[in-house]
N, C-alpha and C positions, 0 to 999 in steps of 0.2 A: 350462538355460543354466549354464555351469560361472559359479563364483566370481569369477575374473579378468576377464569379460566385462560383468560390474555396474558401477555407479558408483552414489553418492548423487548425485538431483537434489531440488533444491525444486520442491515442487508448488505451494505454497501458502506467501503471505510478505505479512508487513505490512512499514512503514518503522516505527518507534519517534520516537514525539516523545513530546509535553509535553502531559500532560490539562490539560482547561483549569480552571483555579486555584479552587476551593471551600472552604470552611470544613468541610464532610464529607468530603476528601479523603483521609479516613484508612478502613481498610475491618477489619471483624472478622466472625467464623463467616458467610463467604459461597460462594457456590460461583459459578464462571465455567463455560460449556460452550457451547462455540464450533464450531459445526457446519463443517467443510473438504470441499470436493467434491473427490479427487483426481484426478489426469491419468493417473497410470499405476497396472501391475500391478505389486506386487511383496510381498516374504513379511517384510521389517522397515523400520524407519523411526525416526525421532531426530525429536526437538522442542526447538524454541531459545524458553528465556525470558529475556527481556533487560530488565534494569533501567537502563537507557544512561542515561533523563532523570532518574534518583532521586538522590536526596541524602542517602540511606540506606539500608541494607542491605533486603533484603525478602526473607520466609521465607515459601513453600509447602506447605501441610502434606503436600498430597501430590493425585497429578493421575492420571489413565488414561483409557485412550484406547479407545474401544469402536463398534461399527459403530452408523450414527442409525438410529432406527426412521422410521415415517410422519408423526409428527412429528417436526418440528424439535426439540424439547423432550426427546425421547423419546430413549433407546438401548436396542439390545438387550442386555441385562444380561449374558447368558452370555458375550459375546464383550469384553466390558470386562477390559484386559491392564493391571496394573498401569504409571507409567513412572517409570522409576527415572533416579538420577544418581552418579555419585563411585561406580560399579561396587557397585551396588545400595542406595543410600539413597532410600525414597519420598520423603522432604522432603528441599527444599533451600532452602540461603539464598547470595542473588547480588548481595553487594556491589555498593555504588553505581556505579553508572557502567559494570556490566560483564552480560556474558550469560551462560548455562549450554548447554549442552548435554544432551542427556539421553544417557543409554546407549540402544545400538542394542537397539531393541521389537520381538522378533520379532511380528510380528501381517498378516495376510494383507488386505490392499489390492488392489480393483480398481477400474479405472477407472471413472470416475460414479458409483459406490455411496460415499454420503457415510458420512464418519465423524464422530465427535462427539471433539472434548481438551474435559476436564472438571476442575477444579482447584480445591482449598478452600483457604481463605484464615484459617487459624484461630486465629491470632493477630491485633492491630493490624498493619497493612501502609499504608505510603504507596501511593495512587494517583498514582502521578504517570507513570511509563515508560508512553504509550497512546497511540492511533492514532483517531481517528474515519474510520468507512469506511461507504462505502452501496452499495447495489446488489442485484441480484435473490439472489446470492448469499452476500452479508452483512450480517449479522446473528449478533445473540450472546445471551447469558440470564445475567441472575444471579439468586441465589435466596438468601435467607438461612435459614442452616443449613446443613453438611453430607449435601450431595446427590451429588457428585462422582461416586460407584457404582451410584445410583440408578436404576432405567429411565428415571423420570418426573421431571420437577422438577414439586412440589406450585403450582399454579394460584393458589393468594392469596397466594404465598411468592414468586413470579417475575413477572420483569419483560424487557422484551426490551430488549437493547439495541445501537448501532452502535459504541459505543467497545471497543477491541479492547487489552485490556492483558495487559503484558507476552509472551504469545505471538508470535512475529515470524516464524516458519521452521517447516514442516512439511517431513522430508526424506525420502523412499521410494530404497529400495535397490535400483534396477533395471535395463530394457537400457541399453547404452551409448549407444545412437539416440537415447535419449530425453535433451532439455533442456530448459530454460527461457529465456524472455524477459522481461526487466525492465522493466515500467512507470513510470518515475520524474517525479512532479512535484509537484504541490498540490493545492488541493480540486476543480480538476475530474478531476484523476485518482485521488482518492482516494473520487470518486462514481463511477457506474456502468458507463462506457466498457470498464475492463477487465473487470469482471464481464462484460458482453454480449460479450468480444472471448471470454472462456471457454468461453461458452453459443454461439458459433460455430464454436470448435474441434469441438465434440459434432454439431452440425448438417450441418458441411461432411466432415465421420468424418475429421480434421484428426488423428493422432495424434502420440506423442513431442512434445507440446510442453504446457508450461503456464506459463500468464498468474502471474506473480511482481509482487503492486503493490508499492510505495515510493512511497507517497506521504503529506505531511502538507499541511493545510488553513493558506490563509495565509502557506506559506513563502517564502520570495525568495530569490534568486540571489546576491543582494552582501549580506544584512543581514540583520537581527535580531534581536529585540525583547529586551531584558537588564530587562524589567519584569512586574511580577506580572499585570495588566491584559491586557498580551496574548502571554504568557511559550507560550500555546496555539498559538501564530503558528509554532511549531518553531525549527529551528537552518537557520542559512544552508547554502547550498548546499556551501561550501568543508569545512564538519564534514560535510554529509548526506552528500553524493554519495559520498566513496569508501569511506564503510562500507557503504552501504546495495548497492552495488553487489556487496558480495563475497556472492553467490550461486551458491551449488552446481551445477553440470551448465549453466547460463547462459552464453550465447553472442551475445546481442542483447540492445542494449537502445533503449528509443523515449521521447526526451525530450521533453516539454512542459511547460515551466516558464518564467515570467516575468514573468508578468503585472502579479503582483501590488508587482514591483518599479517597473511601472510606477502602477499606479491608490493605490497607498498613500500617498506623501508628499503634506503638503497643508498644512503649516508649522506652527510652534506655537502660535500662535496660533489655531489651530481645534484641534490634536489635541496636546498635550505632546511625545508621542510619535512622532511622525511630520513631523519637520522636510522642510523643502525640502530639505536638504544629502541625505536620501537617494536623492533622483529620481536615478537616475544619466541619462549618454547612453547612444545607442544603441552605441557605442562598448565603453562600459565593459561593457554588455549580453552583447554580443557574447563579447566577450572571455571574461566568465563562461562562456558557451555555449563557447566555444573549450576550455575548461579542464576544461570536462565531457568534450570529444572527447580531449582527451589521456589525462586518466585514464581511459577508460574502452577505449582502445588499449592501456592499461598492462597490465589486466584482459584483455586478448585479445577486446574485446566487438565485432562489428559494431557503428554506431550510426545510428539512426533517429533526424528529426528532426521534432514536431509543428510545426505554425504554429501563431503564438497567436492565441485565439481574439477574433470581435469585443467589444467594449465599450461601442457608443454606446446613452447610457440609463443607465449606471450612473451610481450620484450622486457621484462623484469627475470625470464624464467631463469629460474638455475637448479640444477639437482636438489639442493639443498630448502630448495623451498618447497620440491616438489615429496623429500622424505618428511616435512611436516606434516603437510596437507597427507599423506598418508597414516601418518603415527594418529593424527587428529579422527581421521576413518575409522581407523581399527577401532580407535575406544568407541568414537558414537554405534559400530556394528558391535560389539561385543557388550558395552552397557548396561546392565540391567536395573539404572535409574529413569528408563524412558518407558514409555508404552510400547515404542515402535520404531524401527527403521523403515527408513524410505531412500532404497539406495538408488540415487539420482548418478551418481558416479559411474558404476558399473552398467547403468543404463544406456550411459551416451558416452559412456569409453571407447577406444579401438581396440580389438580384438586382440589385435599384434604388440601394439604400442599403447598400455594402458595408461600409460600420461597424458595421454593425449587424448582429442573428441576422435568418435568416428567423423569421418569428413563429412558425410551428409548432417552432421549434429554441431560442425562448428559454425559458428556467423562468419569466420572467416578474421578475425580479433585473436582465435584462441584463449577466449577469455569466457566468450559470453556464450551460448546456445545459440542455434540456428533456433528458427521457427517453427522445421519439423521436431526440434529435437524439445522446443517448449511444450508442443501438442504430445510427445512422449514422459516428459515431466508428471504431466497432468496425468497421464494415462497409469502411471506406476504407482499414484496412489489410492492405497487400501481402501476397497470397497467400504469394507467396516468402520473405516476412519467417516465416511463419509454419512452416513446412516444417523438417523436420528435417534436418540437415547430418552428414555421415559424421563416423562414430567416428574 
């Protein structure tokens, strides 16, 4: 396929928030190796590390990217390409508050055959630009000492882990067919619905497309937390959304987000933190959602819209948050500023008790999804949504 017929898409993409706040938040001689299943074929590829949530500069001694062996842990060493930045520097350092790019890694990519980015940390570095993610397909490893080239990361030196830092963007230089769709919300979509929406692309021989999450744990629509306590709660919607949005070769994206702006205020007098004044109405909700549709037309994006999910059981619940989280429903189903519903709600509701999960779909929280009830997430969305769309 000639040159002009390519484009970069993201295969593979976190959101970037705020690790949650520790006294070990500082990192020296470690190595990170973050296993990516990609979507497509193709012969080079760029990697974005971003230091969005830092409050200081952070240097990389140096990263590469090499095909995984049979374990996760593992790569195969021969195929380990160095990745470089600023037209050929192995380390880089990425002021506060901003991202890098890497130079384009010639290294040959196919579909489902995972890769490993692998990166040492060999100075003090702030932890703090990070994502917590779950799912069948994420997970991550650090290891102290300089392993980065390594086949193997040594077994009493390593540890697995879900927080995903600084890496946010994996980009293959492929057909033009091929895109991505954007997952954007909070911790139930930065648990394992999009993972299983990936592992159905594979299933259903679904090609040209990949599952891009954007998501942080905690976060809300209208607000957000300016305190050390729960500073992990990320940045409101008005900062997230239309960075997180500018995704390469992306053409859809599927929001579900809000919840949390209802179940969190509960006044200060129980929480400092979390006054009444935050509750917004369903109005005000709205509107947020509204303001995602627009940015997100700005972007050229179709947009999908989840319903949010039940909440009776949780220990915040109260009727009245649960007629929000309803009032919020009705417009995203009635709408005719979106492309599409994807009612997640009525999916993993109970039957009897529509407040509530069916039991086999709660985690047992009444907040979040069971596992089977992620694999049914994924299963509800539209064929069509997933389909690739002409060049």
């Amino acid at each position: 396929m000639e040159q002009s017929m390519k484009k970069y898409v993201t295969t593979w993409g976190n959101a970037i928030s705020i690790a949650d706040r520790k006294p070990e938040n500082y990192a020296k001689d470690l190595t990170l190796r973050y296993p990516i299943r990609p979507m497509f074929d193709g012969e080079r590829l760029k990697i974005t590390l971003d230091n969005f949530c830092g409050t200081e500069p952070v240097t990389v001694s140096h990263i590469c990217v090499a095909d995984s062996a049979d374990s996760a842990r593992q790569i195969v060493a021969d195929t380990s390409v160095p990745v470089t930045f600023d037209n050929g520097s192995r380390s880089v350092t990425i002021p506060a508050g901003e991202a890098a790019v890497s130079d384009a890694v010639s290294f040959p990519v196919r579909r489902g055959n995972d890769i490993c980015v692998s990166f040492y940390l060999g100075e003090f570095v702030q932890m703090r630009s990070a994502v917590l993610i779950t799912g069948p397909l994420s997970k991550g490893y650090y290891t102290v000492g300089d392993y980065a080239q390594s086949s193997q990361l040594p077994l009493d030196l390593t540890r697995n882990t879900n927080w995903f830092y600084f890496l946010s963007n994996v980009e293959i230089e492929t057909a033009c067919d091929n895109r991505a769709v954007v997952c954007y919300g909070d911790s139930i979509t930065s648990q394992a619905w999009p993972d299983y929406l990936t592992l159905r692309l594979f299933q259903e021989e679904i090609g040209h497309t990949a599952i891009v999450r954007r998501a942080a744990s905690g976060t809300r629509i209208l607000r957000q937390y300016d305190n050390i306590t729960y500073d992990s709660y990320g940045l409101k919607g008005e900062i997230r959304f239309p960075r997180e949005l500018k995704v390469s070769g992306a053409d859809t994206v599927i929001i579900q987000h809000g919840i949390n702006d209802i179940i969190h205020p509960v006044g200060v007098e129980v929480n400092p933190f979390r006054p009444w004044s935050d509750l917004p109405t369903a109005e005000q909700l709205i509107e947020g959602l509204q303001k995602y549709v627009r940015q997100a037309r700005q972007y050229g994006l179709s947009v999908y819209m989840g319903t949010l999910l039940p909440i009776c059981g949780w220990r915040t619940y109260e009727p009245f948050r649960d007629a929000l989280r309803c009032a919020v429903n009705a417009w995203i189903r009635q709408t005719t500023e979106i492309d599409g519903v994807i009612d997640f709600d009525r999916a993993l509701c109970d039957s009897t008790n529509p407040a509530a999960f069916a039991q086999e779909y709660d985690s047992g929280d009444h907040l979040h999804p069971s596992e089977k009830a992620y694999a049914r997430m994924a299963a509800e969305v539209p064929e069509i949504l997933l389909r690739h769309k002409e060049c």
